[in-house]
C-alpha positions as CSV (number, residue, x, y, z in Angstrom):
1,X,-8.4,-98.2,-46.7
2,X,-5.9,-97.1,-44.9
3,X,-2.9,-96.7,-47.0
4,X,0.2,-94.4,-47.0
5,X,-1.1,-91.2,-48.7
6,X,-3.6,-91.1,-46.1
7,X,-0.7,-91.4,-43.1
8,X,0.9,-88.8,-44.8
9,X,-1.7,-86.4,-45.2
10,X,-2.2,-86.9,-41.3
11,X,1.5,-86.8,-40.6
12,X,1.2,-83.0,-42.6
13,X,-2.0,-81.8,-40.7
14,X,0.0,-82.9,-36.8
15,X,2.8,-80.9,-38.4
16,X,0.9,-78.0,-39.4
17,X,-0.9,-77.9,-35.9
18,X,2.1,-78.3,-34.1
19,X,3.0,-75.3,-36.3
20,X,1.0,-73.2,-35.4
21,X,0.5,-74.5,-31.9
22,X,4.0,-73.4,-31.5
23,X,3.3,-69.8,-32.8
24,X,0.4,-69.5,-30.8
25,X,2.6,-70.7,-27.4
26,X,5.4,-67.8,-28.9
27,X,2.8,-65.3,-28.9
28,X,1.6,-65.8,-26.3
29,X,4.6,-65.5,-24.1
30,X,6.4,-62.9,-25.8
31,X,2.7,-60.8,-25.2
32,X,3.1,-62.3,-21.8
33,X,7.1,-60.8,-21.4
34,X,5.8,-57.5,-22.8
35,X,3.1,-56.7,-20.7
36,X,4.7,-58.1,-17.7
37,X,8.4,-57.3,-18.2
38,X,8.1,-54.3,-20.5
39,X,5.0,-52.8,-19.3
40,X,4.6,-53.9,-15.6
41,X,5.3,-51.1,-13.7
42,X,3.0,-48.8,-16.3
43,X,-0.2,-51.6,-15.5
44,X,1.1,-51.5,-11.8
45,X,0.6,-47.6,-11.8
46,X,-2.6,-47.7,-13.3
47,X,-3.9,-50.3,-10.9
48,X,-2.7,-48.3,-8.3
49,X,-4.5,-45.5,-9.8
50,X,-7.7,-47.4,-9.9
51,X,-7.1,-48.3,-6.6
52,X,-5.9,-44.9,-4.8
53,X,-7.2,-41.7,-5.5
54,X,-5.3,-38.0,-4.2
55,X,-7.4,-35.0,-3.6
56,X,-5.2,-32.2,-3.6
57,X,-6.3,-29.7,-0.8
58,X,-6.1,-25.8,-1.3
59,X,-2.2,-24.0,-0.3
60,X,-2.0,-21.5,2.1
61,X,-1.3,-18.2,0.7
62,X,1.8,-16.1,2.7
63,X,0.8,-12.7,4.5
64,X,0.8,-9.6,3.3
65,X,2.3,-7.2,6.1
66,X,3.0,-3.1,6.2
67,X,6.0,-1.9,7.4
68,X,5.6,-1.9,11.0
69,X,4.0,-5.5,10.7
70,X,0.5,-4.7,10.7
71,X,-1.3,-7.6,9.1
72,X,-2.9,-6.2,5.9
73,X,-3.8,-9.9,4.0
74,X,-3.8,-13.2,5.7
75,X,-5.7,-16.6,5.0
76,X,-8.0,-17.2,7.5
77,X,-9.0,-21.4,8.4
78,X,-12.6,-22.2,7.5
79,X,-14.0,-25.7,8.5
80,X,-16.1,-28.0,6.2
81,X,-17.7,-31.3,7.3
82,X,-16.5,-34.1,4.3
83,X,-18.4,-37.5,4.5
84,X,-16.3,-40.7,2.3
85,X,-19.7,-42.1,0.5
86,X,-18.1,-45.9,0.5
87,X,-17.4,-46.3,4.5
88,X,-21.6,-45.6,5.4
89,X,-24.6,-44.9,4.1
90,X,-25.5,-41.4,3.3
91,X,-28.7,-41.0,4.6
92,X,-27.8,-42.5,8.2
93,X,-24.7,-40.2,8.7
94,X,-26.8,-37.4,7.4
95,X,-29.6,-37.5,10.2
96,X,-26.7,-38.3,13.1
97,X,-24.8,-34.9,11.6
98,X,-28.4,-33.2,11.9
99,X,-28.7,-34.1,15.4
100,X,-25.0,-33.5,16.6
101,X,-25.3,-29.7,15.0
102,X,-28.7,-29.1,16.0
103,X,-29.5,-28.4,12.3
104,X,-30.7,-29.4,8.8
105,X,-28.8,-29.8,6.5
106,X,-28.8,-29.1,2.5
107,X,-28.6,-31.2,0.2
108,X,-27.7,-32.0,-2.4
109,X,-24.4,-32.2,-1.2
110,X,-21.8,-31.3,-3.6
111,X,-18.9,-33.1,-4.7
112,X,-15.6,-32.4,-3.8
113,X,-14.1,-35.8,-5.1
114,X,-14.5,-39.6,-6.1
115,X,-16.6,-40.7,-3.6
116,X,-16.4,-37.3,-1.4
117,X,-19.4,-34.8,-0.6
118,X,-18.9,-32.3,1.2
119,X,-22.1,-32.0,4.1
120,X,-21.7,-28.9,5.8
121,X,-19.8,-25.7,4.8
122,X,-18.8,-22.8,7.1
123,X,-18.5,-24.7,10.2
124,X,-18.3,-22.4,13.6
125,X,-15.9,-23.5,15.8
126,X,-18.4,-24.4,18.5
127,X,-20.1,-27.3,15.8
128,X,-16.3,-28.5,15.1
129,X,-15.9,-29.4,18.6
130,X,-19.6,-31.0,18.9
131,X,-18.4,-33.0,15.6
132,X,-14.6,-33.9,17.2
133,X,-16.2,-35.0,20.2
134,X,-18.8,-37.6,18.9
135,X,-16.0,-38.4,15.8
136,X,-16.3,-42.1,16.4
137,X,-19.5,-42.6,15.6
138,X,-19.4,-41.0,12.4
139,X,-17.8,-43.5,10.5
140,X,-16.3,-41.6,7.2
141,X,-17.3,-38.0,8.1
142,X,-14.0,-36.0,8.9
143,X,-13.7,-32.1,9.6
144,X,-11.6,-30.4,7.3
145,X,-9.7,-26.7,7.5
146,X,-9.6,-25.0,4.1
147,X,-8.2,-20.8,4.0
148,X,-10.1,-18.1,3.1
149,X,-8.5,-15.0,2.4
150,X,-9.4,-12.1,4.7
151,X,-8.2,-8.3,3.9
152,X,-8.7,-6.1,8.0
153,X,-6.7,-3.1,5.9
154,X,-10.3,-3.0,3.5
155,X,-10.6,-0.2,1.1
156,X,-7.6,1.9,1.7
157,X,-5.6,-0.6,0.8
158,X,-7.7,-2.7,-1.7
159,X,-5.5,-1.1,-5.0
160,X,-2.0,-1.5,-3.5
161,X,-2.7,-5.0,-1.8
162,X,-5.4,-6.3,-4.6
163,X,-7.5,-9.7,-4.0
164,X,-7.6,-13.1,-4.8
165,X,-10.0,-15.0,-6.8
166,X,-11.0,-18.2,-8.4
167,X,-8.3,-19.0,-11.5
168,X,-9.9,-18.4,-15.1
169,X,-9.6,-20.9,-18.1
170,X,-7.0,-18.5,-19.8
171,X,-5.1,-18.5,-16.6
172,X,-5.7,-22.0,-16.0
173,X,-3.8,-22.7,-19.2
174,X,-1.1,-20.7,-19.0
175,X,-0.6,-21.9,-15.3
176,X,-1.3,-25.5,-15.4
177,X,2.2,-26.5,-15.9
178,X,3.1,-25.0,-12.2
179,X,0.6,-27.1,-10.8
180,X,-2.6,-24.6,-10.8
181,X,-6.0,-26.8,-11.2
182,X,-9.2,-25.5,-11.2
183,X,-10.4,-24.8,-7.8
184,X,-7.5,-22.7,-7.0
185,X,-7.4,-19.3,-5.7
186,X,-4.7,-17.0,-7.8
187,X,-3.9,-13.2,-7.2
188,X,-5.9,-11.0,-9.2
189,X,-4.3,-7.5,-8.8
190,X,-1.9,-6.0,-7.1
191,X,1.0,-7.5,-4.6
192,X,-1.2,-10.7,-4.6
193,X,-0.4,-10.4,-8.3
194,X,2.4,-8.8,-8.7
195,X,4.4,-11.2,-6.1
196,X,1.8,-15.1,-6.7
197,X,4.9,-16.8,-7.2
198,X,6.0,-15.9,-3.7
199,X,2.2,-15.4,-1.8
200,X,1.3,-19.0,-3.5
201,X,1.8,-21.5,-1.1
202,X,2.8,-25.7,-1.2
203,X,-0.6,-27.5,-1.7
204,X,-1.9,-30.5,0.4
205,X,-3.4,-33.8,-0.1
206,X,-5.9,-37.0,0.7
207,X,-4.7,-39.9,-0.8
208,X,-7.7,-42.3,-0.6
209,X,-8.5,-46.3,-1.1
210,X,-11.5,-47.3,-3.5
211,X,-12.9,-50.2,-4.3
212,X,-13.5,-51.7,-7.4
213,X,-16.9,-50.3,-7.5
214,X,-15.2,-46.9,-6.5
215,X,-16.3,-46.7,-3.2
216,X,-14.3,-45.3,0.0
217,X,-12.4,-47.9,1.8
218,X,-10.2,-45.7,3.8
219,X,-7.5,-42.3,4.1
220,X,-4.0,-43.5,3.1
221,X,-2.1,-40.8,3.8
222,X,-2.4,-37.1,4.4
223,X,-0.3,-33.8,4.3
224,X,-1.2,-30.5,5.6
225,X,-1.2,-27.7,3.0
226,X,1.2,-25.2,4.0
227,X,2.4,-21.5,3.1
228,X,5.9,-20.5,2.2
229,X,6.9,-16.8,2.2
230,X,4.8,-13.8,3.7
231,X,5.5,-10.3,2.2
232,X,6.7,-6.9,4.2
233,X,5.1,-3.6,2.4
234,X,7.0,-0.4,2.7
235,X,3.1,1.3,3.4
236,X,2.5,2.8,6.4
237,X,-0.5,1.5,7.9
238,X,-1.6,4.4,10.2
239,X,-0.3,7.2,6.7
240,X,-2.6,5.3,4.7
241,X,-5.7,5.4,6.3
242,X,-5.1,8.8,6.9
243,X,-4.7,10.0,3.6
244,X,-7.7,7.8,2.4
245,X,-10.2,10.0,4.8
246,X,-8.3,13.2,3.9
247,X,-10.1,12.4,0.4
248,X,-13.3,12.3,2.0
249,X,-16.2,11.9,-0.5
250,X,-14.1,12.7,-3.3
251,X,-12.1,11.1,-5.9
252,X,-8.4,11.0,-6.6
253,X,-5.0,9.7,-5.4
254,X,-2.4,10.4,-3.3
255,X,1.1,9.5,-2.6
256,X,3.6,9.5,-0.3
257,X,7.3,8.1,-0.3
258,X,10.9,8.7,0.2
259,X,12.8,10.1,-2.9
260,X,16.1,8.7,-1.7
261,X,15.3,5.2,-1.3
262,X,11.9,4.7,-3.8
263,X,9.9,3.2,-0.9
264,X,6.1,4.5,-0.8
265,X,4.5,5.6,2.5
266,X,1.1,5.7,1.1
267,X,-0.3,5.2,-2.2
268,X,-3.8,5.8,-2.4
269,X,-6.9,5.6,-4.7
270,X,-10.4,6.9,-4.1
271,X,-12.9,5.7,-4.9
272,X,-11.9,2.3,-4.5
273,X,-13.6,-1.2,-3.4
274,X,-13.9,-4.3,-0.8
275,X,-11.9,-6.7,-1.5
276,X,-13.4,-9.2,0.6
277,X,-16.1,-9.0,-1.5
278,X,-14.3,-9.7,-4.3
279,X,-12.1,-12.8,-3.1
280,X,-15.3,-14.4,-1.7
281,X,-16.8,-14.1,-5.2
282,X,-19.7,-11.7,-6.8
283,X,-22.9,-12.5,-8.5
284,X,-22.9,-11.1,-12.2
285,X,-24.9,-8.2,-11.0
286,X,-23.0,-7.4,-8.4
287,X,-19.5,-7.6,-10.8
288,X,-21.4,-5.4,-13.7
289,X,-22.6,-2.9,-10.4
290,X,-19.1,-2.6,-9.5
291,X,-17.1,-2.6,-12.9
292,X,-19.2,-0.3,-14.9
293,X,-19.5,2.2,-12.0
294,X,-18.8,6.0,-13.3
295,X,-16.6,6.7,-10.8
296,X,-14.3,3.8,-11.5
297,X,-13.3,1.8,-8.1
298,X,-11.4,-0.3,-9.8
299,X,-9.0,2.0,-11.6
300,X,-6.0,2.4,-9.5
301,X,-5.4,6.3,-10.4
302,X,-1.7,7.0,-9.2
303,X,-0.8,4.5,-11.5
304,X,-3.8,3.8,-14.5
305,X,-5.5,6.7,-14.1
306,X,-4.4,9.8,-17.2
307,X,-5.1,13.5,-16.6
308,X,-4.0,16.7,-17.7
309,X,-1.6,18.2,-15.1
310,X,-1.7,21.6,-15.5
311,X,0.4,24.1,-13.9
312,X,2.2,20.9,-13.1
313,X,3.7,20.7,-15.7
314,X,5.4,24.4,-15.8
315,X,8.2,22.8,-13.9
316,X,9.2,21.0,-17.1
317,X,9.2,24.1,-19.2
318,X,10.9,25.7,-16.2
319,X,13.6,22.9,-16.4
320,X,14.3,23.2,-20.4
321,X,14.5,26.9,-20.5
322,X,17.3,27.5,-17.6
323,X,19.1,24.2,-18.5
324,X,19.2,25.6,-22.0
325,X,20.1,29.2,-21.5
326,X,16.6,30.6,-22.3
327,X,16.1,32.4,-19.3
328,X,18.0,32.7,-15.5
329,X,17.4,34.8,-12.6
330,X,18.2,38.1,-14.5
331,X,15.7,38.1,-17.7
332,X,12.4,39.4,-16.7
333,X,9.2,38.8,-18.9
334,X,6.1,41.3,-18.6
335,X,2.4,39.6,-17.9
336,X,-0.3,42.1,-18.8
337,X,-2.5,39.5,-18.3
338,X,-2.2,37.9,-21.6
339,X,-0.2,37.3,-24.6
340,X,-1.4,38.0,-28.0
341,X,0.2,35.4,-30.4
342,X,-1.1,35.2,-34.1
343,X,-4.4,36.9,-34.1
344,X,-5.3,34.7,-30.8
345,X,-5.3,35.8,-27.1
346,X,-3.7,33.9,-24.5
347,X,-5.0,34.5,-21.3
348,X,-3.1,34.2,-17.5
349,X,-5.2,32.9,-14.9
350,X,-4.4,36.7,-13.1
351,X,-7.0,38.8,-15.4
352,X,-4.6,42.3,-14.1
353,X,-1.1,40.1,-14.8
354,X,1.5,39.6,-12.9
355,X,4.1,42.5,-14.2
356,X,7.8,42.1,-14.4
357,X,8.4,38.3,-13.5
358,X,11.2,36.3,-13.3
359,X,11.9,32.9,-13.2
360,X,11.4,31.9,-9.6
361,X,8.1,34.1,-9.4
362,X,6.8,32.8,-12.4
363,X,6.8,29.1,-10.8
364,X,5.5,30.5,-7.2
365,X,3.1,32.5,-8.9
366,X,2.3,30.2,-11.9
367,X,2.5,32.8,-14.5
368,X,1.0,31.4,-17.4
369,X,2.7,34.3,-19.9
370,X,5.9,33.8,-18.7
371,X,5.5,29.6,-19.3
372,X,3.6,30.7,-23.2
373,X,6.8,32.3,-23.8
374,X,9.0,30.2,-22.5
375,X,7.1,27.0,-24.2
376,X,7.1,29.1,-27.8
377,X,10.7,29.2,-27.1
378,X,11.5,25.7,-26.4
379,X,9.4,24.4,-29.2
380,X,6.8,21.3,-28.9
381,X,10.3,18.5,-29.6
382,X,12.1,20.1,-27.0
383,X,9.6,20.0,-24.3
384,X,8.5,16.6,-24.8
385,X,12.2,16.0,-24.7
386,X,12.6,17.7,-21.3
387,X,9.4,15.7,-20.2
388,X,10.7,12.4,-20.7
389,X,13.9,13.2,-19.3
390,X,12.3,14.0,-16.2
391,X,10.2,11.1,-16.1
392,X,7.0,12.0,-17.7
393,X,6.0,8.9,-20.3
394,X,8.7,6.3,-19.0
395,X,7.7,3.4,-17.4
396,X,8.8,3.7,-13.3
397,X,9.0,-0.4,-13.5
398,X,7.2,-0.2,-9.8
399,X,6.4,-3.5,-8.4
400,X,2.5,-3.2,-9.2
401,X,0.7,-4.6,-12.5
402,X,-1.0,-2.4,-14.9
403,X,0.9,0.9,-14.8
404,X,0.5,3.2,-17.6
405,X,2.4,6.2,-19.0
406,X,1.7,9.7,-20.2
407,X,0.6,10.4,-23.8
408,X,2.7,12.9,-25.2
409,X,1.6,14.6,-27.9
410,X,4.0,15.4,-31.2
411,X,4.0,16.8,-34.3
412,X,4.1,13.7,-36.3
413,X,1.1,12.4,-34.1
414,X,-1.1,15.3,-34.7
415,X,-0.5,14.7,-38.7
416,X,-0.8,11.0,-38.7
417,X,-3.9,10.7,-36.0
418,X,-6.0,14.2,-36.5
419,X,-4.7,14.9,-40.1
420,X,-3.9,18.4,-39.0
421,X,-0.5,20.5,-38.7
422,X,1.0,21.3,-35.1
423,X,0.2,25.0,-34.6
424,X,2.0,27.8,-31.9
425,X,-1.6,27.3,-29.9
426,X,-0.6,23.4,-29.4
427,X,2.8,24.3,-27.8
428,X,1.3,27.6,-25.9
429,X,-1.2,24.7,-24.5
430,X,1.1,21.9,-23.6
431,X,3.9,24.8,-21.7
432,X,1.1,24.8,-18.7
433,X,-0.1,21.5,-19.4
434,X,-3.3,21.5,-21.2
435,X,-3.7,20.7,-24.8
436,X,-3.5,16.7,-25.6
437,X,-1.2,16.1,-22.8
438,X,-2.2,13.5,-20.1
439,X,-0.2,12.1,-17.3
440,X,-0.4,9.6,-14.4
441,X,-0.2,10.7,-10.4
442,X,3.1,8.7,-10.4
443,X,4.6,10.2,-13.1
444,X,4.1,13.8,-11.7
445,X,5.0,12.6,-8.2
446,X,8.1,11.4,-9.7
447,X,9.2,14.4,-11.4
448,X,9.1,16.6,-7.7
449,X,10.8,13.8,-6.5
450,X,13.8,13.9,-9.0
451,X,13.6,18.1,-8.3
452,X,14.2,16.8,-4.7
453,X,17.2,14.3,-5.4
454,X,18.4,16.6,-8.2
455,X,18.7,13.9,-10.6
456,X,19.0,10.8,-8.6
457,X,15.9,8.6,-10.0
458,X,15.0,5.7,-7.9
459,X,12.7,3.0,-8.6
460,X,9.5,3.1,-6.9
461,X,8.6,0.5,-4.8
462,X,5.8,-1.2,-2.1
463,X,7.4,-4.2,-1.0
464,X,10.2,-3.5,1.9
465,X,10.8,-7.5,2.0
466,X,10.0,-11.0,1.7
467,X,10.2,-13.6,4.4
468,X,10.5,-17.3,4.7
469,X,7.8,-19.0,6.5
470,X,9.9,-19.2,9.8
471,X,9.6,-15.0,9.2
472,X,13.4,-14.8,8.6
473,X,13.9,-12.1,5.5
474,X,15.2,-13.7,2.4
475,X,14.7,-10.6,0.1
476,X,15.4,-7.6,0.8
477,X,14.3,-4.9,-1.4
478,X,17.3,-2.4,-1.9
479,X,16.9,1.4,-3.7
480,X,17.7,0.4,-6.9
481,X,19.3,4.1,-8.6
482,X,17.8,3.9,-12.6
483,X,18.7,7.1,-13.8
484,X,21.0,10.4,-13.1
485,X,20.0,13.6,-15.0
486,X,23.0,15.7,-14.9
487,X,21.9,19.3,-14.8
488,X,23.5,22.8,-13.8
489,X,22.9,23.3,-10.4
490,X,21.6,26.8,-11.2
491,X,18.9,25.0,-12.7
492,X,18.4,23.1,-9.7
493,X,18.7,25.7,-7.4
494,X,16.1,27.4,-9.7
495,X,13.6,25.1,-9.5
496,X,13.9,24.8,-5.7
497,X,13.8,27.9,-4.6
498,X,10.8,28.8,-7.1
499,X,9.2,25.6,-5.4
500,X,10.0,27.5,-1.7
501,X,8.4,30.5,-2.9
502,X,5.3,28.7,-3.8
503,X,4.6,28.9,-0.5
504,X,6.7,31.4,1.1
505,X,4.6,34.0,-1.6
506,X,2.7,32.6,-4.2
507,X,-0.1,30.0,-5.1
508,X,0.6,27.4,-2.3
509,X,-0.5,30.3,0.7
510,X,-2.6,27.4,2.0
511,X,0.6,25.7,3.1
512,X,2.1,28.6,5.4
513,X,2.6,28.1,8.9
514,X,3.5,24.7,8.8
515,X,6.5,23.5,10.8
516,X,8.8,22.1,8.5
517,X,10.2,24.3,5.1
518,X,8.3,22.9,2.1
519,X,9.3,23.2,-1.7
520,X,6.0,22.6,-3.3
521,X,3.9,23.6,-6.6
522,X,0.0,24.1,-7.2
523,X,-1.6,23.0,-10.7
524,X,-4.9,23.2,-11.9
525,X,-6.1,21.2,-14.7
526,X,-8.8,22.3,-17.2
527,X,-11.7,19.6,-17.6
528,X,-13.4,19.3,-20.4
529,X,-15.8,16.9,-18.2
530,X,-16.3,19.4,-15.4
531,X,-14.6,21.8,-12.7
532,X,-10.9,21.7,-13.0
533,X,-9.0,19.0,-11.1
534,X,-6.6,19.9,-8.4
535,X,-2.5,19.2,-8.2
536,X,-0.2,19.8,-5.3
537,X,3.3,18.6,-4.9
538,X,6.6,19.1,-3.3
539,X,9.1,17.6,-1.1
540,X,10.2,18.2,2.7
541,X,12.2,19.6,4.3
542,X,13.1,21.4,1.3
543,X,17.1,21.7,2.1
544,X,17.7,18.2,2.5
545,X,14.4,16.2,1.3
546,X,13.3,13.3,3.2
547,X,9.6,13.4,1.8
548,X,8.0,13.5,-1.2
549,X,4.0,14.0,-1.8
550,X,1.4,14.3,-4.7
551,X,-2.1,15.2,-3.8
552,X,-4.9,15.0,-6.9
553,X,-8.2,15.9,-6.2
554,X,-10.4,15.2,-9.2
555,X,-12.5,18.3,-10.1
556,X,-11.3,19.9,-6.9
557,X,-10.7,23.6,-8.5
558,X,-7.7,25.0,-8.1
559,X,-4.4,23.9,-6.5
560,X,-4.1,26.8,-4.4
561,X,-7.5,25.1,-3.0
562,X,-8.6,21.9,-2.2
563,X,-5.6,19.7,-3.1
564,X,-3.0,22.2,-1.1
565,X,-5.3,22.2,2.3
566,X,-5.2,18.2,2.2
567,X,-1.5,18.2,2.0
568,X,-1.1,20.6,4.7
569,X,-3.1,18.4,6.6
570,X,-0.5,15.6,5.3
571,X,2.3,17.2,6.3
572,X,0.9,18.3,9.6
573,X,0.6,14.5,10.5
574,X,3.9,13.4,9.4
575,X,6.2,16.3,11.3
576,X,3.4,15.3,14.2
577,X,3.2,11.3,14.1
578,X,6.5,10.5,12.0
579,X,9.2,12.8,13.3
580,X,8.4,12.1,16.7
581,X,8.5,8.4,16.3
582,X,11.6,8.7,14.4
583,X,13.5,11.1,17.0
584,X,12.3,8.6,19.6
């Protein structure tokens, strides 16, 4: 029966679901006010992202420019036919394309994003206009412009310019942050290196429509990729090329600049490579062809490459010893063709000697005896003293990656690497330049250029300027003045009329005759590898310096040879090509 403990159990159980019907309702709505209140714009977005898709599309890169605006890097348009899966089918818009172009196509077609393919690469202009013309009845196909970077200087420039090239994973993850993906092209070496964060330029996009079964609906919205700065070099175009076929068939570097200012004419390295090749992308084979090739293409020698400089180097010892009061235009030293020091026999490259020699003749002559004796005097600490305050194994901070320095051998070296003492031999080896001593093209070419500013050190330099992408300069690249060596100027008179003499009378006789006064000095390098490499530097004209040059001619012989004949050819060309453009 029904009675009143039963009503109240009921009463208890429609309490307790009312309860919890209650709860239910509360949850319920405060889940509803959190994910539409809280969390509605966050659901909105990632409809929105279901919904729209962006495809970014490739930045143009900025030019790359010599100094007389002589296009040496641009990006050059490409076309590509891109077909939105959703809006057709496939196979239909395939066989119209066919017909249109005259030509089968390949599939499979690749992807290039959600529901994109792309159906034809490397489009010539003449199929872009059959495709444009006939556009609306090719529902979803669209041509599309995409740069490829194209390099008309080639070879003689491939070092100073460098190439671009697909970005890595380690790149990729240092860049990401700046808004690199994985396509992208990135600079590899050189100015396209050295200056990505001004070549790189804004990127593009396709923001598409999908369906829910992520199929093309249609193009929302789309924005051009553009470029942002282009880049002025301070190369000469015409100097360039010239010095690169004044190398001929063999290796070395050359280089050409102002001493005042730090700008370079011409800074070359032979062998060297296409870069096109390189941009456009290499098979393994041809990568391991090119990279492990003896003869090194892709070492960039004025500024990577290390060599002994020889006879060079005698203008460092010559330096030290009349700064320092160990010798002037009065003391004479006798060459008999050698010098006997401990038991050993020193030879000079003259078998009869050279006599009675001063200072000046020993540098136009290249006396080794007088340069042993000199060295011995000095001491090993003292010379590599002198060296680096010329410049020899300090960083120039020049606007290029990948530069290296000299190796300087010392005392403490020779004990801690070789386990051996420093003997006289070492320092009678490293006063002409021999021994352990290696040096760069650039570091060599920056100690004759000090000689010619007498101790103003500028900072050597390839890029003149930077533009904005209406071509109006927003950089200019000013001589920036490091360093000034205070020296007597006896010792810098020293040195530069010993330099004159090197040709007037001594080893540089290959540059006689020329039409401008040149201060210049020969080396030749020993080679444990092979024939002796070949040094010649100086400065023009030598009373008031306006150029400075280095030629190296790997296993070229002797200065006085092959090395001093190219840059008589050099400065030929200048005093012919450059002086009269400048007078005019």
């Amino acid at each position: 029966m029904w009675d009143d403990e039963m009503q109240e159990r009921v009463n208890q159980r429609i309490t307790y679901l009312s309860r919890l019907f209650l709860v239910i309702l509360l949850v319920l709505t405060l889940r509803f006010w959190y994910l539409s209140i809280l969390r509605g714009d966050w659901y909105k977005q990632k409809s929105e992202q279901n919904r729209v898709r962006v495809l970014s599309l490739a930045p143009i890169r900025g030019s790359i420019y010599d100094r007389d605006n002589q296009v040496l890097a641009e990006d050059i348009p490409h076309f590509r036919l891109i077909f939105e899966k959703g809006v057709a089918e496939t196979e239909e818009i395939e066989e119209r394309v066919e017909r249109i172009l005259g030509r089968e196509l390949s599939p499979p077609f690749p992807e290039r994003g959600v529901g994109e393919i792309i159906l034809a690469d490397q489009l010539s202009l003449e199929e872009v206009i059959k495709i444009e013309e006939v556009q609306n009845k090719l529902p979803g196909v669209m041509v599309e412009s995409y740069p490829v970077r194209h390099y008309p200087g080639g070879e003689p420039f491939a070092h100073v310019v460098g190439y671009v090239g697909k970005i890595n994973a380690e790149e990729l993850k240092l860049l990401h942050s700046e808004g690199y993906e994985m396509e992208d092209r990135i600079g590899k070496t050189g100015v396209e290196l050295e200056y990505e964060s001004f070549l790189r330029g804004e990127k593009g996009y396709r923001r598409i429509e999908v369906n829910a079964l992520g199929k093309v609906v249609r193009v929302l919205d789309y924005r051009h990729p553009c470029f942002k700065n282009s880049i002025v070099l301070t190369l000469d175009q015409e100097l360039q090329k010239y010095s690169y076929e004044l190398l001929g068939n063999r290796n070395g570097a050359i280089i050409v600049g102002d001493p005042y200012t730090g700008e370079l004419f011409a800074l070359v390295s032979k062998p060297s490579f296409n870069p096109q090749l390189l941009s456009r992308g290499m098979s393994t084979e041809e990568w391991n062809a090119l990279s492990q090739n003896q003869n090194r293409p892709l070492t960039n020698r004025p500024l990577q490459a290390l060599y002994p400089p020889g006879s060079l180097f005698k203008l460092v010892i010559a330096t030290g010893a009349v700064e320092e009061g160990l010798t002037d235009r009065n003391r004479k030293i006798f060459c008999p063709g050698f010098l006997d020091y401990n038991e050993w026999r020193y030879p000079c490259w003259r078998r009869g000697g050279h006599g009675s020699v001063g200072i000046e003749k020993a540098i136009a002559q290249s006396c080794n005896v007088t340069f042993y004796t000199l060295g011995l005097e000095l001491g090993a600490d003292r010379i590599v003293n002198w060296a680096r305050k010329l410049g020899v194994g300090q960083p120039s901070g020049i606007d290029l990656p990948g530069e290296k320095t000299a190796f300087l051998p010392t005392q403490e070296w020779k004990e801690r690497q070789l386990k051996e003492m420093w003997y006289p031999g070492d320092t009678i080896n490293l006063s002409i330049g021999q021994g352990y001593l290696l040096v760069t093209p650039l570091e060599m070419y920056r100690v004759v250029s000090n000689i010619a500013t007498r101790g103003e050190v500028y900072k050597p330099h390839v890029v003149k300027e930077i533009l904005n992408s209406k071509g109006e300069v927003i950089k200019k690249i000013n001589p920036v003045l490091q360093n000034k060596i205070e020296l007597k100027d006896e010792t810098w008179d020293t040195l530069v009329r010993g330099m004159e003499e090197v040709v007037n009378s001594g080893t540089g006789w290959a540059c006689r005759g020329l039409p401008v006064k040149l201060a210049a000095k020969t080396g030749t390098a020993q080679n444990p590898q092979g024939e002796d490499h070949s040094w010649f530097a100086g400065f023009f004209p030598s009373s008031h310096p306006q150029v400075s040059f280095l030629v190296l001619i790997e296993h070229g012989g002797d200065g006085s040879g092959e090395a001093a004949q190219v840059a008589k050819k050099l400065v030929e060309w200048w005093e012919k090509e450059r002086k009269v453009k400048s007078e005019k």
